[in-house]
N, C-alpha and C positions, 0 to 999 in steps of 0.2 A: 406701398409695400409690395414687393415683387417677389415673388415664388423663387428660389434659385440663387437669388444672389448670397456673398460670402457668407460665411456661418449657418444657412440653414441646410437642411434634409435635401436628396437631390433625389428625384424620383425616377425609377426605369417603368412609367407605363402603369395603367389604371389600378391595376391589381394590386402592384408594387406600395400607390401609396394609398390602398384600401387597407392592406397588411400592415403598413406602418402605424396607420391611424387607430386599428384596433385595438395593436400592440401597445401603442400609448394612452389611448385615453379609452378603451373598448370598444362596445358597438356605440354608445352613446355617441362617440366623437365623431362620426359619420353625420351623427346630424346634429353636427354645431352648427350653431344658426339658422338651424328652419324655423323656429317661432317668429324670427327677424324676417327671416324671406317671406312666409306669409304675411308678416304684417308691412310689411312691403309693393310686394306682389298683389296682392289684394287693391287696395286703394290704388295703385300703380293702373291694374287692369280696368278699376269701377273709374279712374279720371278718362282710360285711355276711351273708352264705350262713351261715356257721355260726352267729350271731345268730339270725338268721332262723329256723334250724330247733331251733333249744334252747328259744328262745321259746316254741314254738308248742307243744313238747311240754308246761312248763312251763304254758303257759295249761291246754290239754287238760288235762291232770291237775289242775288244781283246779278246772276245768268239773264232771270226771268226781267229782270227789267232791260236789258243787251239786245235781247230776242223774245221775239214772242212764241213762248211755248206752244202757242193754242195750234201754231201752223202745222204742228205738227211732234210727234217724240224727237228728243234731243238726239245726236249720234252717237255711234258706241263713243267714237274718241272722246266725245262730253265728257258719255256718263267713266269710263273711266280714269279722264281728270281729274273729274271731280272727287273721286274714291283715291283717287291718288294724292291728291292737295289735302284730301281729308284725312287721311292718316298722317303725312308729313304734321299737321297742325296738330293730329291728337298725339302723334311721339313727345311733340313737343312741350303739350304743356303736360303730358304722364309724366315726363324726365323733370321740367321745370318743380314740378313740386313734389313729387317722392326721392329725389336725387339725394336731400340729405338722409333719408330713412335706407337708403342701398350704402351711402359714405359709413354710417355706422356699421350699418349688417356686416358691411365688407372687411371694416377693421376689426370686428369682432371675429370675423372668420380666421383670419390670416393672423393673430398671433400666436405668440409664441406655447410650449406649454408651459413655459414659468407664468409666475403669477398672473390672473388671466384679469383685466379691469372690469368693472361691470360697463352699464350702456353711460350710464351716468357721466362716468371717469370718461370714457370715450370722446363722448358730446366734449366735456371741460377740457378734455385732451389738444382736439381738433380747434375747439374757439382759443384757447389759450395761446397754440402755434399760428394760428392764419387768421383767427378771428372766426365772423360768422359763415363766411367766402370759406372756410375749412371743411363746412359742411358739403359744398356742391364739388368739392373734387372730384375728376370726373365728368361733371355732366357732357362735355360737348361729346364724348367717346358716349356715353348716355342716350344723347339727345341723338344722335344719329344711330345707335345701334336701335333704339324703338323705334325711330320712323323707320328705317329701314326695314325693322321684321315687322312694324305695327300695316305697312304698307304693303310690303307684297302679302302677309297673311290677310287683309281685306278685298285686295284684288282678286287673291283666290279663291275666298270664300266668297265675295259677288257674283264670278264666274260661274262660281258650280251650281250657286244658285240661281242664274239666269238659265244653266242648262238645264239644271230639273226641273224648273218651272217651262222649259220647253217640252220636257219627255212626258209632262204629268197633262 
């Protein structure tokens, strides 16, 4: 469902459809769908963390068998490979498996104000048009938008923390 196309609301700008949204459904309608996006976002964030660090041990250990660690620390390029492979793998399996819990949130957000389905009708909606596969629409725009931000947000935060750990 795309914002914009024939029949719906056309927006000029944040405020525009902050005003709209009041008007119609009040303040409440601002936050359609946050109980979804937490329950979302949540499990999305506790896969993307433990991904993250299984990965990285799993790289590590077949570096460490390639090279022998003992000769010495690994180089930056390693260590940020490895933080880099590591994220790409934890986007992937964050998106692999909360992808259908964003397909609901998503359809839930974006309709219309006539009769609104619950999550239920949603779910029966999606399987009944594409089957089970109606649930991950999306994931590959998914899977690449987490590694991508899962990846450079790790990078960053490794960085700062090697440099604080240099200033302390």
């Amino acid at each position: 469902m795309v914002q914009g196309y024939s029949g719906h609301a056309r927006y000029n700008g944040g405020l525009d459809v902050a005003r709209k949204i009041i008007k119609a459904d009040g303040i409440r309608g601002l936050y359609r769908g946050f109980g979804l996006s937490v329950i979302t976002y949540s499990p999305s964030s506790a896969v993307w963390w433990a991904s993250y660090g299984s990965s990285q041990r799993i790289i590590w250990s077949f570096l460490s068998k390639d090279n022998d660690l003992e000769k010495g620390p690994p180089s930056q390029t390693t260590i940020v490979g490895v933080q880099g492979a590591g994220g790409i793998i934890a986007g992937a399996a964050a998106s692999c498996i909360t992808t259908p819990l964003d397909t609901i949130k998503t359809r839930l957000q974006v309709m219309g104000h006539e009769k609104r389905p619950s999550t239920t009708q949603v779910v029966k909606s999606l399987i009944a048009d594409d089957g089970w596969i109606g649930l991950y629409r999306g994931l590959g725009p998914r899977f690449f938008s987490m590694s991508a931000w899962g990846t450079s947000m790790i990078l960053a935060y490794e960085y700062l923390k090697r440099l604080c750990a240099k200033d302390s």
